[in-house]
C-alpha positions, 0 to 999 in steps of 0.5 A, spaced: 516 249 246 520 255 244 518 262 247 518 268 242 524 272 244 522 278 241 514 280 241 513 286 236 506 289 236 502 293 231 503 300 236 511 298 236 511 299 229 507 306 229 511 308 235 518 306 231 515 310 224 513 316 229 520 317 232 523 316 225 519 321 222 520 326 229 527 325 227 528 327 219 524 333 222 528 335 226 535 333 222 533 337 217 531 344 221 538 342 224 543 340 219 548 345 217 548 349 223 551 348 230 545 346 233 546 340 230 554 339 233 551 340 240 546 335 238 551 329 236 554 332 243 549 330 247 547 324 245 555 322 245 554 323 252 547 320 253 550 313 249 556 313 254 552 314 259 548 308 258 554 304 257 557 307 263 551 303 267 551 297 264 558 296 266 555 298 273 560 303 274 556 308 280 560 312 281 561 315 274 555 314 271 552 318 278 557 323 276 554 323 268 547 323 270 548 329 274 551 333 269 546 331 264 540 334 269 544 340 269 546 340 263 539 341 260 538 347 264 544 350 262 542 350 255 535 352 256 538 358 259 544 359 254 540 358 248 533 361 251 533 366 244 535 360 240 530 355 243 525 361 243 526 363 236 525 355 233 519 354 237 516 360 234 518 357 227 515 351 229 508 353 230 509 357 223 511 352 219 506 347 223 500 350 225 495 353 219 490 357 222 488 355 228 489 347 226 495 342 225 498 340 219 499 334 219 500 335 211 506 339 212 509 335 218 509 329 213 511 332 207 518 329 206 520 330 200 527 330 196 528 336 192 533 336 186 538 342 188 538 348 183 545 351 180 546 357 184 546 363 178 552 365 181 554 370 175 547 375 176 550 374 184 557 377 182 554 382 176 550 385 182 555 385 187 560 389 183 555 394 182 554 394 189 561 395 190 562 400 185 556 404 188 558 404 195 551 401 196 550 396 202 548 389 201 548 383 205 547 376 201 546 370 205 547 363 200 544 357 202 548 350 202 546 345 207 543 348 213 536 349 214 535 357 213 527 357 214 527 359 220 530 367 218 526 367 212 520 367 216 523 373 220 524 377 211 519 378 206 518 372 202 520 373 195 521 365 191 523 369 185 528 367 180 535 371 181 537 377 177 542 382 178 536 387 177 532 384 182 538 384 187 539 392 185 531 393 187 532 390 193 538 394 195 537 400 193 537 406 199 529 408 197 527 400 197 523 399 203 527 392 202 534 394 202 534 395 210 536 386 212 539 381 208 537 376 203 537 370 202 538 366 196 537 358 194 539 355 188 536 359 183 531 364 187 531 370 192 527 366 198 527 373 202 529 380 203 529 384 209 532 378 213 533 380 220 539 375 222 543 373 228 549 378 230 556 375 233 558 375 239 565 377 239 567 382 242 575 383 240 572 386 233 575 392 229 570 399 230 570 399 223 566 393 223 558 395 221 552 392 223 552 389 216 559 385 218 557 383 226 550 379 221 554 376 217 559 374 222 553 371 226 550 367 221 556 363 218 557 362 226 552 357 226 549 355 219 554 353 213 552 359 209 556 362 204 555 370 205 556 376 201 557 383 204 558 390 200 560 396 204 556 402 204 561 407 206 567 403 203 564 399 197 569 394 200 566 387 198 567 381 204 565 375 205 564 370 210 564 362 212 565 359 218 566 364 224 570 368 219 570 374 215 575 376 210 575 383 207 577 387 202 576 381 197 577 383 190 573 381 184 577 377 180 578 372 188 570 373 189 569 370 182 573 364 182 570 363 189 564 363 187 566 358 180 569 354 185 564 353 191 557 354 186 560 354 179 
């Protein structure tokens, strides 16, 4: 007589397809940013936790085990705003009205990624530049922005260079934040952003240079700063800002990265 090893039952099944869809969610709020290298981390160290006490190794897998119990206070405690803000993202995006959308927790969709108008970009940030008007332009390319478009004024429109010189004049009531583009559209304006850190920067750097320097700190975006009281044009990636970028570099940047 031969015993079945495994005994898979229905709720197995759903219990397997909830966790996998659970996961994409999550995966595509984070993928892009830091939170998802933290993520890899911490699983990193859960799977060799797991091998640790499977070889029964006590001492070190009571050491791990210890630090996992702390470590998840620590993150709680470091990240608390970070985790504040993802939860007030979450109940925006998942709750419609007084009820929860099981609609848009379910909705994966694949979308065709839109070339970036990158040439109305640059004839806007010229003029900015040559104006001396003040603009901070946040390009979407892997990462997650939903949770700083909620905090602007949601726009969804296509991009044009007259667009962006509305948006950013001083007497527009949109002028004061960031925008967000994505592809082809505006997705927001008056996007409040997360400010670095760092606190060996130059004096002359503004508000606007401190935003751009958070927000490629933990997404991968692309970011575009004019100076207001230079008319400087800057950009930012990676924790990096470099300043004083000419036009001609900022056009083959652009061409290179979105072209």
């Amino acid at each position: 007589m031969i015993t079945a090893f495994i005994h898979i039952r229905f709720l197995d099944v759903i219990d397997i397809i909830l966790v996998a869809v659970l996961l994409y969610q999550v995966y595509m709020l984070i993928r892009g940013t830091v939170a998802f290298n933290i993520f890899l981390g911490i699983a990193a160290i859960y799977v060799f936790w797991w091998a640790v006490k499977a070889l029964k190794m006590e001492l070190l897998s009571s050491i791990i085990g210890q630090v996992i119990g702390v470590g998840v206070i620590a993150l709680i405690i470091v990240f608390q705003q970070e985790i504040r803000r993802f939860l007030i993202y979450i109940g925006s995006r998942y709750v419609d009205g007084n009820r929860i959308s099981f609609e848009k927790f379910l909705n994966i969709r694949f979308e065709p990624k839109h070339e970036l108008k990158h040439k109305s970009l640059l004839k806007a940030v010229l003029q900015f530049a040559q104006d001396k008007v003040g603009a901070l332009i946040v390009i979407r390319r892997k990462s997650n922005l939903d949770m700083y478009i909620e905090t602007g004024e949601k726009l969804n429109a296509d991009t044009s260079s007259r667009l962006l010189w509305s948006i950013f004049h001083p007497k527009s009531p949109l002028h004061d934040g960031a925008v967000i583009v994505d592809g082809e559209k505006i997705k927001a304006a008056r996007v409040i952003l997360p400010v670095t850190e760092k606190i060996d920067l130059p004096p002359e750097y503004g508000l606007r240079h401190r935003a751009a320097l958070g927000i490629s700190e933990i997404t991968d975006s692309f970011v575009i700063v004019v100076s207001e009281e230079t008319g400087q044009i800057s950009i930012a990636e990676k924790g990096i800002l470099q300043k004083n970028i000419s036009p001609k570099t900022l056009m083959q940047k652009m061409e290179e990265e979105f072209g």
